[in-house]
Structure formats: C-alpha cells, structure tokens
C-alpha positions, 0 to 999 in steps of 0.5 A: 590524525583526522577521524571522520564520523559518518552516519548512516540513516536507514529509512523503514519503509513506512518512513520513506519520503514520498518524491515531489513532483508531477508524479504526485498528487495530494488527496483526501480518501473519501471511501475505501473501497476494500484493503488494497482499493480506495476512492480519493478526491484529487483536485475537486475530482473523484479517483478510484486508486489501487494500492500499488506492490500489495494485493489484500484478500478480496471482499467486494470482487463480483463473483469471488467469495470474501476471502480468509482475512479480507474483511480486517484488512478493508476494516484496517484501511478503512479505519487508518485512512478513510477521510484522511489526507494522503499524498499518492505516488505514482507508479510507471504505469499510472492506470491499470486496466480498469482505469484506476489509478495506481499508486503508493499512498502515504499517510503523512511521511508513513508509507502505507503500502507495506504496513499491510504487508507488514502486518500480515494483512496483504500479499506483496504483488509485483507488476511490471513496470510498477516494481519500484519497492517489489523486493522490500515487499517480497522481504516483508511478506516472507517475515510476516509469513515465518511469523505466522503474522495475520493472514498467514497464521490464519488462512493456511498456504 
C-alpha cells in the first residue's frame, strides 16, 4: 500500500506573496499622509497611493472632522511604514478619481492592508473592480468588530 502525505500551506493574509510583474512596483514611503493614504517614491518620482479594500477614520479630509480613531491608525501607519521600503500591487483600476494610485502595500512578504482591518484600525471598503481580497477583508472586519477590537470597542456602531 502506497501512502501519500500532502501538506497543505495556508497563507495569512499578512503573508501572501505579492505577484511580480508589470502590476508592481518597489517603492520607498516618504510620507504618510493618514492611515489608509501615503506619498511613495517610485523610480525617482513621487505618488500619492491609497491603500486599496480598507478605509481608516479620517484625520486630513477638508471639511470632516477628525474621526473616533483616526488619529492611531495615521500614528499606526506612519510608525509601521514611513521611510520603509515597500513593494505596491496594483489593483485593476490603477488610479482613482483623485489620481492616486490604488494599491496593495506589502512590507517585506507582510501584507499591509489587512493588518489594519486586522487590528481594528480600518473598515474593509469594496470598490469594483478592485475586489481581489474584498471577502478576506469583510471576514477581518466582522472578527475585529464581535472582538470589540479598536475602533469597534472605541467608537460605537
């Protein structure tokens, strides 16, 4: 009798691979701008890039107050990224209506994005056609929400 094994890796999020390819880019995060918007240098030029699936509390949006929690998630990603080296994954609609670049962010082989969610520091925020990781984001968001993780223990419904 021959016995097979086979093992079956399960990636977390924050460990998924980021694909290679025209569809990224290395950069080096020169500002973050708030939780979920940062100013990145990619080949000698500078980008505004916002984080794709996850939308933080606002802190800089004219017009809106700073929102419950906004402030730690900017202090969050600022002290998790800013100056660091990142590779950026871009999603189907590369720009959004402010020109700025829509992308996964990876931190070495971390998957940024859902750490946020993750922590209780962001909502999950689906926009077709950028809806690669939009279940894995809605799933994070429910556990950090019944946790009463971050925002959710902090800011109400």
């Amino acid at each position: 009798m021959l016995l097979v094994a086979v093992a079956l890796v399960v990636l977390r999020p924050w460990e998924e691979e980021p694909t290679a390819g025209p569809a990224s880019a290395v950069a080096r995060v020169t500002r973050v701008v708030d939780g979920d918007t940062i100013e990145a240098r990619i080949g000698g030029r500078e980008e505004d890039v916002r984080l794709i699936g996850i939308d933080t509390p606002e802190t800089v949006k004219p017009g809106t107050p700073v929102q419950c929690f906004g402030e730690r998630a900017s202090h969050f990603t600022k002290r998790r990224l800013t100056g660091k080296r990142v590779r950026l994954v871009f999603g189907v609609e590369r720009r959004d209506v402010y020109g700025r670049l829509l992308a996964y962010v990876y931190l070495g082989r971390r998957f940024y994005n859902p750490t946020l969610v993750r922590r209780g520091l962001a909502r999950s925020l689906t926009i077709p056609p950028n809806d690669r990781f939009a279940a894995r984001f809605q799933r994070l968001e429910r556990d950090a929400a019944r946790a009463g993780r971050g925002l959710w223990g902090a800011c109400g419904p």
